[in-house]
C-alpha positions as a Markdown table, in Angstrom:
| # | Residue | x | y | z |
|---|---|---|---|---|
| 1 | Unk | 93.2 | 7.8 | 129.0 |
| 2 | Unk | 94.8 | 4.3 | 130.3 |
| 3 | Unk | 97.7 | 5.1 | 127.1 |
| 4 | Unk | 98.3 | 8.7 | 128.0 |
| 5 | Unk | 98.9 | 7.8 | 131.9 |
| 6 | Unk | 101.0 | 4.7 | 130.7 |
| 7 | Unk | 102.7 | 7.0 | 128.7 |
| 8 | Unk | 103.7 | 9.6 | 131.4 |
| 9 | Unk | 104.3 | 6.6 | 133.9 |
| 10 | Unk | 107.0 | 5.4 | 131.3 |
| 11 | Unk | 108.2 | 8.7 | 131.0 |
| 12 | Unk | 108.4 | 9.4 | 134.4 |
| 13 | Unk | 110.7 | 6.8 | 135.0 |
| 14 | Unk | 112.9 | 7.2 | 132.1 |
| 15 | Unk | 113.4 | 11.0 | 133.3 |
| 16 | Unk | 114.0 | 9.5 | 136.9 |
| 17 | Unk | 116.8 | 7.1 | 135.5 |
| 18 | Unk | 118.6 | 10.1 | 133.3 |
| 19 | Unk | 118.7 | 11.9 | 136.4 |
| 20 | Unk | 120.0 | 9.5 | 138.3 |
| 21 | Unk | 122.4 | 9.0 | 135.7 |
| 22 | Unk | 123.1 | 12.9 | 135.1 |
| 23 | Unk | 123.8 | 12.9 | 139.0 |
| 24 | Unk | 126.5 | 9.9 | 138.9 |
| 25 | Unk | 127.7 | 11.5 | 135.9 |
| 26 | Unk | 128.3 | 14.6 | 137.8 |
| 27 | Unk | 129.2 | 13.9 | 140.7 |
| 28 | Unk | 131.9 | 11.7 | 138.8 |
| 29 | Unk | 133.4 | 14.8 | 136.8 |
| 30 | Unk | 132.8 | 17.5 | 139.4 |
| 31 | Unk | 134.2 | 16.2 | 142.5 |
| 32 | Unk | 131.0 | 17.2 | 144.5 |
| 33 | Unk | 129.7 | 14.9 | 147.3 |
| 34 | Unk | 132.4 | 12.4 | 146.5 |
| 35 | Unk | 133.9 | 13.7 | 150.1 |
| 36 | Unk | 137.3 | 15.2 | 151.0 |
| 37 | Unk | 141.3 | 14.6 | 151.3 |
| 38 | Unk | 142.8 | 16.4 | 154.2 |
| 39 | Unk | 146.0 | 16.8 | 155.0 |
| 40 | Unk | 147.1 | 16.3 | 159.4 |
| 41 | Unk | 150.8 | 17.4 | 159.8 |
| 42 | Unk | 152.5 | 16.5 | 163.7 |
| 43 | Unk | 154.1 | 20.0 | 162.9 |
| 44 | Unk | 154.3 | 22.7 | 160.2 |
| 45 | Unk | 158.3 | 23.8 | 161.2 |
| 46 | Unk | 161.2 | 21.2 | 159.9 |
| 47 | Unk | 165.0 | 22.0 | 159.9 |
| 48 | Unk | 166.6 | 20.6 | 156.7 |
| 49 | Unk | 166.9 | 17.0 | 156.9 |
| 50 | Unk | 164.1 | 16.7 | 159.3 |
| 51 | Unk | 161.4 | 15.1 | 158.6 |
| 52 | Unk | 157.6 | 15.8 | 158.3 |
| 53 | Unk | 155.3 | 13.4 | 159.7 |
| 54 | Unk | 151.6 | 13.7 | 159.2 |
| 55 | Unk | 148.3 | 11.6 | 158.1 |
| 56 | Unk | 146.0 | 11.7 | 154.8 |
| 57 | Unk | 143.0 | 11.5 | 156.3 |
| 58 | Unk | 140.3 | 9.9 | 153.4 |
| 59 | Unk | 136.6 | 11.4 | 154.3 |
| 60 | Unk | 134.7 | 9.6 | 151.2 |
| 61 | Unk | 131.0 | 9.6 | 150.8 |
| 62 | Unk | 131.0 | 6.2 | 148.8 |
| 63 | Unk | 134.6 | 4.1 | 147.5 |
| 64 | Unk | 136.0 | 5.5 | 144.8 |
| 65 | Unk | 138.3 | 3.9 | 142.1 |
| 66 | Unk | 141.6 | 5.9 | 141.6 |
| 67 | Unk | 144.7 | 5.7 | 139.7 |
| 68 | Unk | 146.9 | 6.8 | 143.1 |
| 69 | Unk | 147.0 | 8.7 | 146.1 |
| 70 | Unk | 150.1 | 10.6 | 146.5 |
| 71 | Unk | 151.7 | 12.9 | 149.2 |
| 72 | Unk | 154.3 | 15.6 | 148.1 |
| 73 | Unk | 156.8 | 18.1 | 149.5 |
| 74 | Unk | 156.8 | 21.2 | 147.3 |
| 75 | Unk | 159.2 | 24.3 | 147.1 |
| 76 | Unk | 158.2 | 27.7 | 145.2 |
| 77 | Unk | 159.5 | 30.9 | 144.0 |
| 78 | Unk | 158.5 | 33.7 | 142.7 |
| 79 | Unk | 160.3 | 35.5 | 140.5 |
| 80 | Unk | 159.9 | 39.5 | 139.7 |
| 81 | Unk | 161.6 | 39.8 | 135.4 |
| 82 | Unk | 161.9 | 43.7 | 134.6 |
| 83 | Unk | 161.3 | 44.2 | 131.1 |
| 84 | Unk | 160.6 | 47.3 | 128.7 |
| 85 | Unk | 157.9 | 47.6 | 126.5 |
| 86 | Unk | 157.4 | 50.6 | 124.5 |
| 87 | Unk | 160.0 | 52.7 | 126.4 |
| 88 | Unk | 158.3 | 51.6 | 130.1 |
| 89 | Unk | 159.7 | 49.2 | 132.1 |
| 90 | Unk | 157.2 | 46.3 | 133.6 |
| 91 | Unk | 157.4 | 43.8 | 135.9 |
| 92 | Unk | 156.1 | 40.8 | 135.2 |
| 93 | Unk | 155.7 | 38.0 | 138.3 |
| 94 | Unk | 156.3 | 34.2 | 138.0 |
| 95 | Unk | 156.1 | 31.4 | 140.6 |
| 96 | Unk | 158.3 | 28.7 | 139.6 |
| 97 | Unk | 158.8 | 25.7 | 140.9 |
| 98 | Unk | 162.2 | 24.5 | 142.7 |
| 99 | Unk | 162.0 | 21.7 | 144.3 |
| 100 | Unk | 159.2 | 18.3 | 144.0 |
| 101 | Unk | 159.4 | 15.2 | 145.5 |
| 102 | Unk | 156.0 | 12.7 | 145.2 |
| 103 | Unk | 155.9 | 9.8 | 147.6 |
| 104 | Unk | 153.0 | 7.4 | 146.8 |
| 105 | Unk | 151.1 | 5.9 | 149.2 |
| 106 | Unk | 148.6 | 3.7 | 147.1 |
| 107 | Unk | 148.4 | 2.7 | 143.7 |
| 108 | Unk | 145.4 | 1.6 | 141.3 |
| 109 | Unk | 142.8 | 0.9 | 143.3 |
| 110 | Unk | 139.1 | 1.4 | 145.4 |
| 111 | Unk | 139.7 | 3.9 | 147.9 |
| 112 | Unk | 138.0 | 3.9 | 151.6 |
| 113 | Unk | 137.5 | 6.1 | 153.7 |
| 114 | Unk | 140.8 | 5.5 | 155.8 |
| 115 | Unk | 143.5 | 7.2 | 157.7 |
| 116 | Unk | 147.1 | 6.8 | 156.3 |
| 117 | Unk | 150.3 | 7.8 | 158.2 |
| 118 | Unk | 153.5 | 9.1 | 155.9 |
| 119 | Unk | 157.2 | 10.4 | 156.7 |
| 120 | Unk | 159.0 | 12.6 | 153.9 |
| 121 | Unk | 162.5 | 14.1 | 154.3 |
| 122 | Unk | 163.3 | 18.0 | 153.8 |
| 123 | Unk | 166.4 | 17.6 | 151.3 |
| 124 | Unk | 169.6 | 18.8 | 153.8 |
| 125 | Unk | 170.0 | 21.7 | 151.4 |
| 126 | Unk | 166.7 | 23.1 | 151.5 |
| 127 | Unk | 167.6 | 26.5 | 152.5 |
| 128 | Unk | 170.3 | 26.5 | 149.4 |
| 129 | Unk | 167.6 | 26.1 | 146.7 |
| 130 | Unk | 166.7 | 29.0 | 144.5 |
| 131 | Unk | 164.7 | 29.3 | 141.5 |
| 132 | Unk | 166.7 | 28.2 | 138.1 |
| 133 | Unk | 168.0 | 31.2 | 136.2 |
| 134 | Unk | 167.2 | 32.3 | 132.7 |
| 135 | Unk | 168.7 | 31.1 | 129.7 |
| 136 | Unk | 170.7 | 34.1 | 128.8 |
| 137 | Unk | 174.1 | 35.2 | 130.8 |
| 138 | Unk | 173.0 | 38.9 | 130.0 |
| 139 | Unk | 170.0 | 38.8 | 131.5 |
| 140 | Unk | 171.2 | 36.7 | 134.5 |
| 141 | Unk | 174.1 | 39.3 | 135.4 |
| 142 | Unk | 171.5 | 42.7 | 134.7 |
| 143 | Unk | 169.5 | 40.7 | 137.3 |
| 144 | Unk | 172.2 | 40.0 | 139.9 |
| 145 | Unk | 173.0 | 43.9 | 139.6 |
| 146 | Unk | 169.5 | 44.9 | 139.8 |
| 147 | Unk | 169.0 | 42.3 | 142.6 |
| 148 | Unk | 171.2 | 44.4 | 145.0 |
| 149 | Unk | 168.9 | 47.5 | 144.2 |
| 150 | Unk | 165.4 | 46.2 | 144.5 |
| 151 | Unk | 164.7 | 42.4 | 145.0 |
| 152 | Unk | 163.6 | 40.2 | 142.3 |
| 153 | Unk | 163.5 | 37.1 | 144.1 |
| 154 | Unk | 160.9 | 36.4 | 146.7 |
| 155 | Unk | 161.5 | 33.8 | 149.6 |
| 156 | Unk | 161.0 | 29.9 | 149.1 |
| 157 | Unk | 157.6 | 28.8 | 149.9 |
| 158 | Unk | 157.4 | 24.9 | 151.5 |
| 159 | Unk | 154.1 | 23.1 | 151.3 |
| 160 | Unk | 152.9 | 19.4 | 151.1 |
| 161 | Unk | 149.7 | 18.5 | 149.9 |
| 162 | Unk | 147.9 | 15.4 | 149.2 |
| 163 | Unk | 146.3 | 14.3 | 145.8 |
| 164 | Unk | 143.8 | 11.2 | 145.3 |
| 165 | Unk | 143.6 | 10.7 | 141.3 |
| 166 | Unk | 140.7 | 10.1 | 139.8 |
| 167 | Unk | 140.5 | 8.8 | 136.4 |
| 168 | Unk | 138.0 | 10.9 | 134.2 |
| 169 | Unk | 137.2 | 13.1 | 137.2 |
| 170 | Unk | 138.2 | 15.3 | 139.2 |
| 171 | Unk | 141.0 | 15.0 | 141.5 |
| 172 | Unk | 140.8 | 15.1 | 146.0 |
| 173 | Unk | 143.4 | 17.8 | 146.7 |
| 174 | Unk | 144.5 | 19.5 | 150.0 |
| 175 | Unk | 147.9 | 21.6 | 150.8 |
| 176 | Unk | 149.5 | 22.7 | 154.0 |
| 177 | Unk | 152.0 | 25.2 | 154.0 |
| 178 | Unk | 155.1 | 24.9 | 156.1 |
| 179 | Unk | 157.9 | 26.6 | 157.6 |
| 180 | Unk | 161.9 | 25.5 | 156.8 |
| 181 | Unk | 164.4 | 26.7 | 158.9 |
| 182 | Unk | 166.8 | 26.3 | 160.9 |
């Protein structure tokens, strides 16, 4: 009996370290209970030029090694394309992306838990940007014709988020909208 107890002490243990392991392992790839990024903005409204002041706040269970931690100021549109397909005429939707600008504010390293301030500049033509046009001149001047009937442009979208990257896991995110205008 003292070999078959030994034997399910030993096993006992080995099944306690692979779950230990299993947990690390997940926690590692999944994110989960490594803790949170969050964004704090002194205000979500910025004229052109302006300038959007804010804190990435780092609420981390236990340090974590990452590649960077980077703050960005994003611009959207989304873009209605009117096509026909077997004699009916669809819509089709796509967001694209006009204007990016990444500002790092740490490189390779253990992160803390910490509070880091950061300043980026709305680009003085903000309220000029619009999403790129298609590659064909046909299709760009059918759109500017049917843009007068119906829209096909939606409005620019503004938001900065916050990204702590993670090598072989997964990456701390958090976005804010915000408003540009005059």
């Amino acid at each position: 009996m003292a070999d078959a107890d030994e034997l399910l002490k030993k096993a006992g243990g080995l099944f306690s370290k692979l779950g230990t392991t299993l947990k690390q392992t997940t926690k590692q790839v999944t994110g989960l209970g490594r803790g949170t990024v969050r964004l704090e903005l002194d205000r979500t409204k910025a004229a052109p030029g302006e300038a959007l002041r804010g804190r990435v706040v780092l609420a981390l269970t236990e340090d974590v090694d990452a590649k960077r931690l980077t703050v960005s100021l994003h611009a959207h549109q989304r873009t209605i394309e009117l096509q026909r397909r077997d004699g009916q005429r669809i819509a089709a939707s796509q967001r694209s992306e006009i204007f990016r600008f990444d500002h790092e504010l740490g490189g390779a390293t253990r992160y803390t838990s910490d509070t880091l301030a950061f300043s980026l500049i709305v680009p003085p033509d903000a309220l000029d940007k619009r999403a790129a046009p298609g590659s064909h001149p046909v299709a760009d001047a059918i759109r500017s014709v049917a843009s007068v009937m119906g829209p096909t442009v939606g409005p620019i979208e503004w938001s900065v988020s916050a990204r702590l990257e993670i090598g072989w896991g997964r990456d701390l995110t958090h976005a804010v909208d915000v408003v540009v205008a005059l």
